[in-house]
PyMOL Python script that loads the backbone (N, CA, C, O; Angstrom):
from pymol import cmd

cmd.read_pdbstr("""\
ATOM      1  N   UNK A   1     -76.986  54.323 -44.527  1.00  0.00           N
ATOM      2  CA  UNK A   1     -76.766  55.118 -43.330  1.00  0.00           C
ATOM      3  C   UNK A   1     -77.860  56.175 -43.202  1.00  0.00           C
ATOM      4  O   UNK A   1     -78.582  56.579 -44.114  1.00  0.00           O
ATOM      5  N   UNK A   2     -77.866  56.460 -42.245  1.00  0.00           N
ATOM      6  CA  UNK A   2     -79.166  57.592 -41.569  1.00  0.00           C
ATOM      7  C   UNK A   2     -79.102  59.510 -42.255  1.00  0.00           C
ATOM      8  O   UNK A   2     -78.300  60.277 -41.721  1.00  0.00           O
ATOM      9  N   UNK A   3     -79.695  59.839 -43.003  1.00  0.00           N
ATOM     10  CA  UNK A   3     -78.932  60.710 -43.408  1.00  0.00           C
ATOM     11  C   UNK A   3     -79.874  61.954 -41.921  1.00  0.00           C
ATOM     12  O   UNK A   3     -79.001  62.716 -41.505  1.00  0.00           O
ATOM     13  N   UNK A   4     -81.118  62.207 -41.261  1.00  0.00           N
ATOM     14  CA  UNK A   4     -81.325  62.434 -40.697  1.00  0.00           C
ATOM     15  C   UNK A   4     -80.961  62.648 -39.050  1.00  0.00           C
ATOM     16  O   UNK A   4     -80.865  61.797 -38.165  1.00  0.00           O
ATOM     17  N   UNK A   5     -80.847  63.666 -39.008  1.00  0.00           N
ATOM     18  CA  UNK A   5     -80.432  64.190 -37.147  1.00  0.00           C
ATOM     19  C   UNK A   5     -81.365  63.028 -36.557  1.00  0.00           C
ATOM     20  O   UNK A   5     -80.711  62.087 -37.007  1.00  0.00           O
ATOM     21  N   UNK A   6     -82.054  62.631 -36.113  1.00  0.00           N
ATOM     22  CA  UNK A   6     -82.880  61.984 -35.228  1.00  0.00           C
ATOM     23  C   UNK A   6     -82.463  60.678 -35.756  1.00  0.00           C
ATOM     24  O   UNK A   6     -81.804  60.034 -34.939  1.00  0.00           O
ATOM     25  N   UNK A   7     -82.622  60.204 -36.686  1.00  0.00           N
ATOM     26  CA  UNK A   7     -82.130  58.763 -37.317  1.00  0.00           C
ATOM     27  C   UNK A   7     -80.609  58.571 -36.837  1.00  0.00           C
ATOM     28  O   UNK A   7     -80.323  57.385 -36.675  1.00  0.00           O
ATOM     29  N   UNK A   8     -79.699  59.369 -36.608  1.00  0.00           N
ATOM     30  CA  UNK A   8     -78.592  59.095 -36.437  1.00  0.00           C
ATOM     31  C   UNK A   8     -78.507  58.850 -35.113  1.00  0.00           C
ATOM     32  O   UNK A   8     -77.726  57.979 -34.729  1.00  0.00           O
ATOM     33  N   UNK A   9     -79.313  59.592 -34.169  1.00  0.00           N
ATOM     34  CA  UNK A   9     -78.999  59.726 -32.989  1.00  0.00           C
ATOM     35  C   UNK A   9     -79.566  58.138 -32.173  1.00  0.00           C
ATOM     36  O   UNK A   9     -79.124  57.527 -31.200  1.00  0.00           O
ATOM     37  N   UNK A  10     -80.970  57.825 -33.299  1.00  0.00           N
ATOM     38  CA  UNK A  10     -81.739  56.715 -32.946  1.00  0.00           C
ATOM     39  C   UNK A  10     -80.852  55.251 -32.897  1.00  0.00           C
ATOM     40  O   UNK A  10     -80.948  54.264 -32.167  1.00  0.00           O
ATOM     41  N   UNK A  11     -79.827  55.639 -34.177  1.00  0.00           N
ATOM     42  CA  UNK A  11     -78.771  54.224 -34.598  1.00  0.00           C
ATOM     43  C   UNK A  11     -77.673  54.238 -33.310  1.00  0.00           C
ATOM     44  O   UNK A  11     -76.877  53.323 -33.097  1.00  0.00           O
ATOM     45  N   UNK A  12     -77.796  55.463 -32.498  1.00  0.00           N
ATOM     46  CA  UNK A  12     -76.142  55.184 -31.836  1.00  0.00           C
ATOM     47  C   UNK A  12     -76.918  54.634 -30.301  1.00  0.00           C
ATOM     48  O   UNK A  12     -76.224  54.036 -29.479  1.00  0.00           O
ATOM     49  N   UNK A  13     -78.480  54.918 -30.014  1.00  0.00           N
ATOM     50  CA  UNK A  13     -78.850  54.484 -28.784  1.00  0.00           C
ATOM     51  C   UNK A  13     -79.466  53.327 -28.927  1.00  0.00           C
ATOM     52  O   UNK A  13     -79.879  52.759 -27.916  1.00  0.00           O
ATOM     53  N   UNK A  14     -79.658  52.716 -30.285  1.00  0.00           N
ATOM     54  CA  UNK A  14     -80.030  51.786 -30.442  1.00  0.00           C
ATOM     55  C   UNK A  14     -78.903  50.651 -30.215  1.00  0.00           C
ATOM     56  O   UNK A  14     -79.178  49.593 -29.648  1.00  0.00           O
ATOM     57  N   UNK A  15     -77.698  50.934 -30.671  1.00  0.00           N
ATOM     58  CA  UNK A  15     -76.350  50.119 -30.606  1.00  0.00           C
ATOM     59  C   UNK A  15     -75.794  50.121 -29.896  1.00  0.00           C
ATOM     60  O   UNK A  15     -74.758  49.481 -30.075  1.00  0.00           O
ATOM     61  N   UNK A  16     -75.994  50.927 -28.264  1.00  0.00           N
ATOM     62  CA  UNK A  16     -75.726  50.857 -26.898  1.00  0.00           C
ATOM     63  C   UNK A  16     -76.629  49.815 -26.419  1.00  0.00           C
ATOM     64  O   UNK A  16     -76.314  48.758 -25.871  1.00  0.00           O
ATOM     65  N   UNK A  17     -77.650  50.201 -26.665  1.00  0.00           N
ATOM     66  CA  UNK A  17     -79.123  49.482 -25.917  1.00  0.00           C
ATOM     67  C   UNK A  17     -78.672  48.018 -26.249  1.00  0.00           C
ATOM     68  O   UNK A  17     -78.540  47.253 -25.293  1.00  0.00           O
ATOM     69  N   UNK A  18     -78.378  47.471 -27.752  1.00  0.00           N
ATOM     70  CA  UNK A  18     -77.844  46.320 -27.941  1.00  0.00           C
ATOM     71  C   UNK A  18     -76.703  45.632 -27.358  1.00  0.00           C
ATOM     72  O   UNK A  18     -76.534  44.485 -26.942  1.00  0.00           O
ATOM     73  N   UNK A  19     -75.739  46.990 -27.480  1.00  0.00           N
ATOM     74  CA  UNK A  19     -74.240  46.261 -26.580  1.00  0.00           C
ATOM     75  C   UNK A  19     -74.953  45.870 -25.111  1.00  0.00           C
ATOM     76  O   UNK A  19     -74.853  44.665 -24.882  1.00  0.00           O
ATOM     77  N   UNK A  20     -75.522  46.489 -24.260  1.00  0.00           N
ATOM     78  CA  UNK A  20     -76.195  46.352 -23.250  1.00  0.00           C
ATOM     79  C   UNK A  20     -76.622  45.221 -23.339  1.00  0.00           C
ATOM     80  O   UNK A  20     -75.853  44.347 -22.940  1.00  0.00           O
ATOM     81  N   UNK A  21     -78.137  44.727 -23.944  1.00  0.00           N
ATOM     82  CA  UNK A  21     -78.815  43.633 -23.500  1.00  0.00           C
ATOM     83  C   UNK A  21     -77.470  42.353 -24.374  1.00  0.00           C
ATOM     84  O   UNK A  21     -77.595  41.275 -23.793  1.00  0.00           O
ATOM     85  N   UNK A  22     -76.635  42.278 -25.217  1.00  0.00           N
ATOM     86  CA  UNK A  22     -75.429  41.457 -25.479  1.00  0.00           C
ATOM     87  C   UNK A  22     -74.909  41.132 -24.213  1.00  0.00           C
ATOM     88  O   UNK A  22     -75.330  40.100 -23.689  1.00  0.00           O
ATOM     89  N   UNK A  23     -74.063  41.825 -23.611  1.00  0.00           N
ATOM     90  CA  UNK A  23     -73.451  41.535 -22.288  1.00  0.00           C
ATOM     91  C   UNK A  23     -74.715  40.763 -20.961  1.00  0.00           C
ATOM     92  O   UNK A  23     -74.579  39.806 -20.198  1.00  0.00           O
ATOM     93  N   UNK A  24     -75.623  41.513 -21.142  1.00  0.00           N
ATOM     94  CA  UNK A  24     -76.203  40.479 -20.207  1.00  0.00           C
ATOM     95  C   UNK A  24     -77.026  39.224 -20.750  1.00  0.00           C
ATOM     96  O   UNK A  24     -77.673  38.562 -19.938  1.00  0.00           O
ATOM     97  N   UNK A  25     -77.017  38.834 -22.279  1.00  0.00           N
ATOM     98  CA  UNK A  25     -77.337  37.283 -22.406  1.00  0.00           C
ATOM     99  C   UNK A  25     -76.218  36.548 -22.464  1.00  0.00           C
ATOM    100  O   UNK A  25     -76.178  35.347 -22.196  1.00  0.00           O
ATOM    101  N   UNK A  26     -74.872  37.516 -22.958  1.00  0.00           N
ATOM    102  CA  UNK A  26     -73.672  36.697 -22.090  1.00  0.00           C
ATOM    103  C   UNK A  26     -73.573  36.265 -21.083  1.00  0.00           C
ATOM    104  O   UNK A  26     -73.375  35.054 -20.978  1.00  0.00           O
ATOM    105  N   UNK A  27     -73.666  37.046 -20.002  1.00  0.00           N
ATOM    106  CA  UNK A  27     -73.581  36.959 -18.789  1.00  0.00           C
ATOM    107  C   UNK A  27     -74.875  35.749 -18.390  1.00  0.00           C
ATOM    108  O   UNK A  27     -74.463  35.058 -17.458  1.00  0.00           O
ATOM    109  N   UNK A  28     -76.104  35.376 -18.776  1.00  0.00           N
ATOM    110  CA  UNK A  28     -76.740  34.475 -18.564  1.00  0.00           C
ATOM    111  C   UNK A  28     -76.936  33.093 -19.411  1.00  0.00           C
ATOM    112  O   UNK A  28     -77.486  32.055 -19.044  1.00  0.00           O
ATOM    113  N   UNK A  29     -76.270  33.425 -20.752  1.00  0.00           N
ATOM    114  CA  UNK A  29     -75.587  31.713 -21.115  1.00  0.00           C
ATOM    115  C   UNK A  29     -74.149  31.176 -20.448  1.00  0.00           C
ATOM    116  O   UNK A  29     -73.949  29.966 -20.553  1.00  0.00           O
ATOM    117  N   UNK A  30     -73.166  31.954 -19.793  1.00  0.00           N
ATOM    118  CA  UNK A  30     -72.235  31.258 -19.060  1.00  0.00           C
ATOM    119  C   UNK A  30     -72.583  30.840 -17.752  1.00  0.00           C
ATOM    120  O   UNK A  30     -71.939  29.897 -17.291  1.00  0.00           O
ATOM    121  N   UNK A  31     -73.579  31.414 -16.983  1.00  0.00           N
ATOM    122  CA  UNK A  31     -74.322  31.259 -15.706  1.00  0.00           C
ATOM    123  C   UNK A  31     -75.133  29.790 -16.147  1.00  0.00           C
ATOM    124  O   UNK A  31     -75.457  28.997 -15.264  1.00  0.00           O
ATOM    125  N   UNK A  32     -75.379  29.557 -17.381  1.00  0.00           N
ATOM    126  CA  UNK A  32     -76.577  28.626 -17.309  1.00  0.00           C
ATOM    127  C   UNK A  32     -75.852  27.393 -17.750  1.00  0.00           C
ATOM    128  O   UNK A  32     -76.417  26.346 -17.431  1.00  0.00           O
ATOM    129  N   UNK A  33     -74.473  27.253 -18.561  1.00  0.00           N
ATOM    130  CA  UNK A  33     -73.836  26.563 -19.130  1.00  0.00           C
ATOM    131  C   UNK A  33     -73.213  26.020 -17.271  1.00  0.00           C
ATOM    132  O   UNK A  33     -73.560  24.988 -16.698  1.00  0.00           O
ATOM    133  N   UNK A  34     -72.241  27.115 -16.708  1.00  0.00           N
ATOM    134  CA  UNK A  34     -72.179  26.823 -15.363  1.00  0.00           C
ATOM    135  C   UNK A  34     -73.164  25.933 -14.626  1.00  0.00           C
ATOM    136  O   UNK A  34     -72.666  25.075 -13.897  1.00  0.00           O
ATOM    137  N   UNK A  35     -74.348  25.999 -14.696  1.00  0.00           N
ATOM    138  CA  UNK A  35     -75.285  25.327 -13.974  1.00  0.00           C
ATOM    139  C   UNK A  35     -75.137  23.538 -14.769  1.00  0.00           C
ATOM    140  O   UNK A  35     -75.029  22.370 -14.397  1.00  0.00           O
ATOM    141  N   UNK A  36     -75.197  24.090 -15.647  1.00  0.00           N
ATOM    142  CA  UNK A  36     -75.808  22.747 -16.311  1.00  0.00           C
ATOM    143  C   UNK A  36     -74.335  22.122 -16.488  1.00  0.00           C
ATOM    144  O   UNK A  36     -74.382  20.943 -16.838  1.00  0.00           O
ATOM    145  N   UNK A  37     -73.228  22.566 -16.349  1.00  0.00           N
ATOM    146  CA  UNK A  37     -72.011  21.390 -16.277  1.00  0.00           C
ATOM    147  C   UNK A  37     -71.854  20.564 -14.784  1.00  0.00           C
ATOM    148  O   UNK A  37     -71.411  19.427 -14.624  1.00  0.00           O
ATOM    149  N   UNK A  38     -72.387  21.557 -13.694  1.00  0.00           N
ATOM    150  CA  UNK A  38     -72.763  21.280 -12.787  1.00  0.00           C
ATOM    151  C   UNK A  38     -73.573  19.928 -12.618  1.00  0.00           C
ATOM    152  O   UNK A  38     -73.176  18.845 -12.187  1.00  0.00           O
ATOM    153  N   UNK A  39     -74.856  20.313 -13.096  1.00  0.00           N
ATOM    154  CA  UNK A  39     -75.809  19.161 -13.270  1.00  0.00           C
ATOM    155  C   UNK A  39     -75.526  18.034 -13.821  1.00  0.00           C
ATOM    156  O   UNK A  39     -76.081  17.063 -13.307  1.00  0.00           O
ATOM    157  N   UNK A  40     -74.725  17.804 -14.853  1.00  0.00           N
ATOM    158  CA  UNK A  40     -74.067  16.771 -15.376  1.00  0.00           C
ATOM    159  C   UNK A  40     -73.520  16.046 -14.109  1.00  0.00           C
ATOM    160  O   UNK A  40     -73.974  14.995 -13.656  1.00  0.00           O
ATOM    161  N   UNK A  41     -72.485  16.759 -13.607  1.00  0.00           N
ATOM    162  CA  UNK A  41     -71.450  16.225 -13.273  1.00  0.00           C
ATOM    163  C   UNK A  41     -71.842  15.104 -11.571  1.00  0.00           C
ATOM    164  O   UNK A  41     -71.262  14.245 -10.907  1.00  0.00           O
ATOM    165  N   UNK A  42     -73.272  15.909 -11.549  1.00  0.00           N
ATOM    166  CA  UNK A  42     -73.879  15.329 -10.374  1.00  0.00           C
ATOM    167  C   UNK A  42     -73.452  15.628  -9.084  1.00  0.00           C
ATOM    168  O   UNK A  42     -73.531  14.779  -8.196  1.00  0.00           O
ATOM    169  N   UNK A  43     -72.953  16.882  -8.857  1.00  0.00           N
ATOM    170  CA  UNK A  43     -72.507  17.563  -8.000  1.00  0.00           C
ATOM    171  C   UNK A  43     -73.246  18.639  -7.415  1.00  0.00           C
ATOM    172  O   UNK A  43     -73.177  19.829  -7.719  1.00  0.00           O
ATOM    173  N   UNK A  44     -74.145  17.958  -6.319  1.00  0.00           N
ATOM    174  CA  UNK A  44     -75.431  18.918  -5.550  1.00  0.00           C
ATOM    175  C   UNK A  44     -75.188  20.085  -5.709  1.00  0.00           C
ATOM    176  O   UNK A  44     -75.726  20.823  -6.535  1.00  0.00           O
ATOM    177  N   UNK A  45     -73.724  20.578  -4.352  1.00  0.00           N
ATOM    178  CA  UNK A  45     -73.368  21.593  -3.622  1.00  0.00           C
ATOM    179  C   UNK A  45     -73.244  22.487  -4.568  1.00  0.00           C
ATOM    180  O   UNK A  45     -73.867  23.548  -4.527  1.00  0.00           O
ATOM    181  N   UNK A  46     -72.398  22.158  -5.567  1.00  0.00           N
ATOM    182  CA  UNK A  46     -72.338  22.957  -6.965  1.00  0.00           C
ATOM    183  C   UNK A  46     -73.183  23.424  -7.784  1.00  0.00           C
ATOM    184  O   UNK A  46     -73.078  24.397  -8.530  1.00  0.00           O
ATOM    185  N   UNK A  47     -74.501  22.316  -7.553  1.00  0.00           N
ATOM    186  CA  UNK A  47     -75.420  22.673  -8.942  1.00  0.00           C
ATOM    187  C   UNK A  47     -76.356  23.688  -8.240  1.00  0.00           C
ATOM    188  O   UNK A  47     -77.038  24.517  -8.842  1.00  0.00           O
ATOM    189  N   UNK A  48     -76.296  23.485  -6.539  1.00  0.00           N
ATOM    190  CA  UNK A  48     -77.158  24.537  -5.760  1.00  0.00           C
ATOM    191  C   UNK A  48     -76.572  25.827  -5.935  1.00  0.00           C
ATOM    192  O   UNK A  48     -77.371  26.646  -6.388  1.00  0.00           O
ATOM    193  N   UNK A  49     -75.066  26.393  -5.647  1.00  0.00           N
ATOM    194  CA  UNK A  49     -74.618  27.170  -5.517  1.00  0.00           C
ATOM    195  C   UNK A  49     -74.727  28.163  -7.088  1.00  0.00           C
ATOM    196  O   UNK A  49     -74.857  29.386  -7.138  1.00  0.00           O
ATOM    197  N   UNK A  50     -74.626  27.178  -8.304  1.00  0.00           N
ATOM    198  CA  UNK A  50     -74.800  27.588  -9.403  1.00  0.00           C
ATOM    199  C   UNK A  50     -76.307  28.176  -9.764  1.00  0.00           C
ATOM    200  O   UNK A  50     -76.606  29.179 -10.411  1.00  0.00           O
ATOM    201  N   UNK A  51     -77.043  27.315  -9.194  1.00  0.00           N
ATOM    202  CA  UNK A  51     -77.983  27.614  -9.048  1.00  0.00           C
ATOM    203  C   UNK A  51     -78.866  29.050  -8.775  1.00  0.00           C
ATOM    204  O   UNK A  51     -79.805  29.439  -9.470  1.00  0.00           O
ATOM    205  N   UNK A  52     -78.278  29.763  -7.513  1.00  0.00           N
ATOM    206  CA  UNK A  52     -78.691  30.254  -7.009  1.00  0.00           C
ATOM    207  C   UNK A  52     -78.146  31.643  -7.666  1.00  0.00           C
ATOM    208  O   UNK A  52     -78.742  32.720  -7.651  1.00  0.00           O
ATOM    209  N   UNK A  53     -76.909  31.375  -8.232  1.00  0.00           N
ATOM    210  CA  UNK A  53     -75.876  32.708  -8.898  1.00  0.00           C
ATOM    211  C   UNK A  53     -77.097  32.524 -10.675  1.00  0.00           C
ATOM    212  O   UNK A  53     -77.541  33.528 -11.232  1.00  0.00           O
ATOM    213  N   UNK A  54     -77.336  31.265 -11.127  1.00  0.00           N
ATOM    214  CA  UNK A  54     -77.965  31.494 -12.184  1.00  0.00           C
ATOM    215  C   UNK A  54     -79.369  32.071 -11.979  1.00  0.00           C
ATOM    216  O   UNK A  54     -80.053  32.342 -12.966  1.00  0.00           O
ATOM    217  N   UNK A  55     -79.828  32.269 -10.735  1.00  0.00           N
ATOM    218  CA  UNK A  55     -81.732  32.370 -10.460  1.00  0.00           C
ATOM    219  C   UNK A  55     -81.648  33.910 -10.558  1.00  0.00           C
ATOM    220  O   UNK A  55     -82.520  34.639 -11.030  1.00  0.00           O
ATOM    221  N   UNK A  56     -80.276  34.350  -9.958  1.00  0.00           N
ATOM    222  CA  UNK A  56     -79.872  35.858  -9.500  1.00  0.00           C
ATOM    223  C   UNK A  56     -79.895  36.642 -11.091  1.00  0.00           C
ATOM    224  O   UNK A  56     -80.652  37.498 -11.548  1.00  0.00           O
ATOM    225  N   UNK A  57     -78.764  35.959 -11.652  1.00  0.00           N
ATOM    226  CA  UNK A  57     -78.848  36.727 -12.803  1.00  0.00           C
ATOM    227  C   UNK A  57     -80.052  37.041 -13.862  1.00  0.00           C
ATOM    228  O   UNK A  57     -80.228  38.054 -14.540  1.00  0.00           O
ATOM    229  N   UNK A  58     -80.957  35.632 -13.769  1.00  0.00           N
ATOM    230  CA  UNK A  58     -82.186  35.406 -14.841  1.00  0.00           C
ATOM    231  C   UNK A  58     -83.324  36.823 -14.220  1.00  0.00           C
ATOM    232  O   UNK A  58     -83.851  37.672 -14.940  1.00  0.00           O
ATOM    233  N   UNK A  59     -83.446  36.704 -12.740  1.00  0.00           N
ATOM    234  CA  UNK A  59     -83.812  37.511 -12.053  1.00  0.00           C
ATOM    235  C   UNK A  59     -83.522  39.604 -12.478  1.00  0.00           C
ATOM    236  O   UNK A  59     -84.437  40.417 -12.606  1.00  0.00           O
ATOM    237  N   UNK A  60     -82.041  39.898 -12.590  1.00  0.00           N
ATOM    238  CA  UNK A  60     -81.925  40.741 -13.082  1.00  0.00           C
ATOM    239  C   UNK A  60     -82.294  41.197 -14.487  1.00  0.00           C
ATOM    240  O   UNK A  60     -82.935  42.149 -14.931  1.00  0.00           O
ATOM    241  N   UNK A  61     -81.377  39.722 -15.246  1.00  0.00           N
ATOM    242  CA  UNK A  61     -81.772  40.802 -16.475  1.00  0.00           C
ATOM    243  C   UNK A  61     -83.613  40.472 -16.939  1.00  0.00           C
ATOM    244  O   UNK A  61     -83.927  40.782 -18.089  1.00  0.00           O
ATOM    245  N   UNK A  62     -84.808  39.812 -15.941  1.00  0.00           N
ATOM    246  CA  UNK A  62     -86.164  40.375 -16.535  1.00  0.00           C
ATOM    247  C   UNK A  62     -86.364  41.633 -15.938  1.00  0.00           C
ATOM    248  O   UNK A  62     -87.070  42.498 -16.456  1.00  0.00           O
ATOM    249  N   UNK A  63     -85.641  41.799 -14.635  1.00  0.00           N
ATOM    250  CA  UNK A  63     -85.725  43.567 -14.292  1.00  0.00           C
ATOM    251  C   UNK A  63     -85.608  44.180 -15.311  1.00  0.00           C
ATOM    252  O   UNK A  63     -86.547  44.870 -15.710  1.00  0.00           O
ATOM    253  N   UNK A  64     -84.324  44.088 -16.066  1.00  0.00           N
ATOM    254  CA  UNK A  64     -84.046  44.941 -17.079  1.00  0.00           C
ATOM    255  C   UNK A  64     -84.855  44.580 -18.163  1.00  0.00           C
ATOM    256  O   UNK A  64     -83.979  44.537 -19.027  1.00  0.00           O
ATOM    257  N   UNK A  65     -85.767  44.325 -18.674  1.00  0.00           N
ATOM    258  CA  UNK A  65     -86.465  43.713 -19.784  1.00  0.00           C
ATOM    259  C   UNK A  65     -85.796  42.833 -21.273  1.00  0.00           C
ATOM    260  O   UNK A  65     -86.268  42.925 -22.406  1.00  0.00           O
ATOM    261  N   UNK A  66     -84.747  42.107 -20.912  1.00  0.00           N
ATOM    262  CA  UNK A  66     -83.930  41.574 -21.478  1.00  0.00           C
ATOM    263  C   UNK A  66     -84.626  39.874 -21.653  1.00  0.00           C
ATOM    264  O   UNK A  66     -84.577  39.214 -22.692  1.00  0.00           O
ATOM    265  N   UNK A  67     -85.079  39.555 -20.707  1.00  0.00           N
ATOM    266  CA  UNK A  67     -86.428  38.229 -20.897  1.00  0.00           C
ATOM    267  C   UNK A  67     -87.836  38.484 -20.452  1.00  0.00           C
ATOM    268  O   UNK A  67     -88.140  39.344 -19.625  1.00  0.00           O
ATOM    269  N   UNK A  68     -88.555  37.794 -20.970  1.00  0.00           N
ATOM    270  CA  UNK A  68     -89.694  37.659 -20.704  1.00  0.00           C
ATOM    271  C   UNK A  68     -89.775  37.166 -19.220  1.00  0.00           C
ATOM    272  O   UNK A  68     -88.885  36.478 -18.718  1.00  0.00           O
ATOM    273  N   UNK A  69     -91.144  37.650 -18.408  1.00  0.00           N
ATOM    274  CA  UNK A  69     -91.129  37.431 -17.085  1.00  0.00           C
ATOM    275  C   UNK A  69     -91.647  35.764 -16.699  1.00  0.00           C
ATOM    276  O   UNK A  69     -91.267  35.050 -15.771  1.00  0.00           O
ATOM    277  N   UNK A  70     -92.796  35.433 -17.946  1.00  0.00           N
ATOM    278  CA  UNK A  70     -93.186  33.856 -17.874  1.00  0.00           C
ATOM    279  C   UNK A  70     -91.507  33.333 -18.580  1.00  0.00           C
ATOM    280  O   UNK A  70     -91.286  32.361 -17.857  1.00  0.00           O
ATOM    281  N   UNK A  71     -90.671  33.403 -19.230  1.00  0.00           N
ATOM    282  CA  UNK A  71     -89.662  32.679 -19.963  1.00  0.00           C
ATOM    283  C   UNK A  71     -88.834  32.388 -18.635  1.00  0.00           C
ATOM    284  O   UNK A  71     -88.573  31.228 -18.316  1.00  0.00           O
ATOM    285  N   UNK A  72     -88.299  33.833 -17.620  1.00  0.00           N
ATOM    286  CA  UNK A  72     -87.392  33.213 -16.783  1.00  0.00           C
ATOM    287  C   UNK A  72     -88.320  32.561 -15.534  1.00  0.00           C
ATOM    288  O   UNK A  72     -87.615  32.191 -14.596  1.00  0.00           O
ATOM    289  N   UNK A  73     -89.808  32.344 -15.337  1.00  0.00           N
ATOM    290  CA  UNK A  73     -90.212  31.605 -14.534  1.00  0.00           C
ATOM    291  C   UNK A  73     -89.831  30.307 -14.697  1.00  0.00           C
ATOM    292  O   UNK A  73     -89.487  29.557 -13.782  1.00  0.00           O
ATOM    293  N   UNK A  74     -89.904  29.979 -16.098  1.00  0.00           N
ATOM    294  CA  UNK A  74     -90.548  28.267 -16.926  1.00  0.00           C
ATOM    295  C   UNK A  74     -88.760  28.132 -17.011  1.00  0.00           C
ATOM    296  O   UNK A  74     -88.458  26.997 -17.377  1.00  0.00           O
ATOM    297  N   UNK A  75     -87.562  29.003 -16.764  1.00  0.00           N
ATOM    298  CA  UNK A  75     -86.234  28.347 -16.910  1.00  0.00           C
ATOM    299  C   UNK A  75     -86.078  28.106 -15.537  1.00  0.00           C
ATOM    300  O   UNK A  75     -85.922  26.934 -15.194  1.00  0.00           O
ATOM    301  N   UNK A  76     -86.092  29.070 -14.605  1.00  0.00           N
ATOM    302  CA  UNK A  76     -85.928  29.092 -12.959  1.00  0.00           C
ATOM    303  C   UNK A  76     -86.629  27.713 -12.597  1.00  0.00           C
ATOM    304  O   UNK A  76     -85.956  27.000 -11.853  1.00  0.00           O
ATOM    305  N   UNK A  77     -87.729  27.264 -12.947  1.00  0.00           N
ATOM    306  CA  UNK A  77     -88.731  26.321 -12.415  1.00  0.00           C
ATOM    307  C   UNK A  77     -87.951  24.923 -13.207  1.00  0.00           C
ATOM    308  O   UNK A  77     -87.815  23.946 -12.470  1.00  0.00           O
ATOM    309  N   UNK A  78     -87.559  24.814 -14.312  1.00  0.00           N
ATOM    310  CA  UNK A  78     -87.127  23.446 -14.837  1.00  0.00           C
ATOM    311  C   UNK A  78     -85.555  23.486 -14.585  1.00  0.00           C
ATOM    312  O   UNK A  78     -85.001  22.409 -14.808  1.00  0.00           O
ATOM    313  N   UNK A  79     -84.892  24.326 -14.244  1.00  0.00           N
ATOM    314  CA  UNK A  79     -83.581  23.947 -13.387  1.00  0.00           C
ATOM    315  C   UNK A  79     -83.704  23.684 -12.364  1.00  0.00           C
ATOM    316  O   UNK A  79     -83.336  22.552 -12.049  1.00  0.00           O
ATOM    317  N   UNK A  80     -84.234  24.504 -11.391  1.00  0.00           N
ATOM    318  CA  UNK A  80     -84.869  23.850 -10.086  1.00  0.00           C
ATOM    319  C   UNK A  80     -84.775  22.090  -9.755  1.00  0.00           C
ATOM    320  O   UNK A  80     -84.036  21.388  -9.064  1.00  0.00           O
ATOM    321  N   UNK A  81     -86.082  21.815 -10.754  1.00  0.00           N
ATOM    322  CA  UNK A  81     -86.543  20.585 -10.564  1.00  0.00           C
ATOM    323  C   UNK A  81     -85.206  19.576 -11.507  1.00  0.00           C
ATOM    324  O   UNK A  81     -85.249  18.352 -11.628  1.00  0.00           O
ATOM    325  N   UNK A  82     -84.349  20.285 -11.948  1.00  0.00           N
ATOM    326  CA  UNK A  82     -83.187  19.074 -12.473  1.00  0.00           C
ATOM    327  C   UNK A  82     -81.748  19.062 -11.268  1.00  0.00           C
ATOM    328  O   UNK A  82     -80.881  18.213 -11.063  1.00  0.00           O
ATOM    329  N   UNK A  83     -82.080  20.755 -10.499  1.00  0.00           N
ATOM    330  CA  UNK A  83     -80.649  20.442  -9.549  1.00  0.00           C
ATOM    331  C   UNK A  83     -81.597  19.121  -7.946  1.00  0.00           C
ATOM    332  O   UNK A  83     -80.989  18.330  -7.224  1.00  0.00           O
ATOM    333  N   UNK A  84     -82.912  19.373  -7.949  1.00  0.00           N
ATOM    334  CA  UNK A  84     -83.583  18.924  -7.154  1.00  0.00           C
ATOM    335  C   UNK A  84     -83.390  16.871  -7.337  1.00  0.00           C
ATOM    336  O   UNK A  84     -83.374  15.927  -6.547  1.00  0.00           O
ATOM    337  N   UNK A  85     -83.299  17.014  -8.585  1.00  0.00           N
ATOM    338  CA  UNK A  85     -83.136  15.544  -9.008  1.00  0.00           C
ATOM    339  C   UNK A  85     -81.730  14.717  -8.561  1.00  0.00           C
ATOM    340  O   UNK A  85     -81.610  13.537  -8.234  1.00  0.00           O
ATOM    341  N   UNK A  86     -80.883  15.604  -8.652  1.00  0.00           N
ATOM    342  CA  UNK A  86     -79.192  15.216  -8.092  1.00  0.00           C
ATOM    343  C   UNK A  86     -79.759  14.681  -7.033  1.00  0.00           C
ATOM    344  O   UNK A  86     -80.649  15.208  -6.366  1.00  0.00           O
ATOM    345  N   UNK A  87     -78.943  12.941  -6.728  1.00  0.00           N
ATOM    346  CA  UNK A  87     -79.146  11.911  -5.679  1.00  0.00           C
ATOM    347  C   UNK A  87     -77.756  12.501  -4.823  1.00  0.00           C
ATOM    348  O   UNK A  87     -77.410  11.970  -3.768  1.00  0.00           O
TER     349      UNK A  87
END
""", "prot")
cmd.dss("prot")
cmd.show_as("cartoon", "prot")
cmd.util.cbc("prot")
cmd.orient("prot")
């Protein structure tokens, strides 16, 4: 444990900052799991609509610096081209 004033204070904003970016890669593996049961299932309307709720979220959390800005291009761009594939 931190026996230092500043070390202590560093561990408790550090373990917010974590609960923080936690909740939002939650929030973007159920968005992406959503998409992609979608995609399975071969259900356009769905995989668009999922789609568009998963582009939203990937979108926020690189605002928040939670992904890389090339990582959610190269995910946005290869879901794209798999809901694009649904006949």
């Amino acid at each position: 444990m931190p026996q230092l004033q500043a070390a202590k204070k560093a561990l408790r904003v550090s373990d917010r900052k974590r609960a923080f970016n936690d909740r939002w890669r939650r929030k973007m593996r159920d968005a992406l799991h959503e998409l992609r049961d979608a995609i399975d299932s071969n259900d356009k309307k769905a995989a668009e609509e999922a789609f568009q709720k998963t582009e939203s979220i990937l979108d926020r959390a690189t605002r928040r610096h939670i992904l890389h800005p090339n990582k959610t291009a190269r995910k946005k761009s290869r879901l794209k081209r798999a809901v694009s594939a649904i006949k």
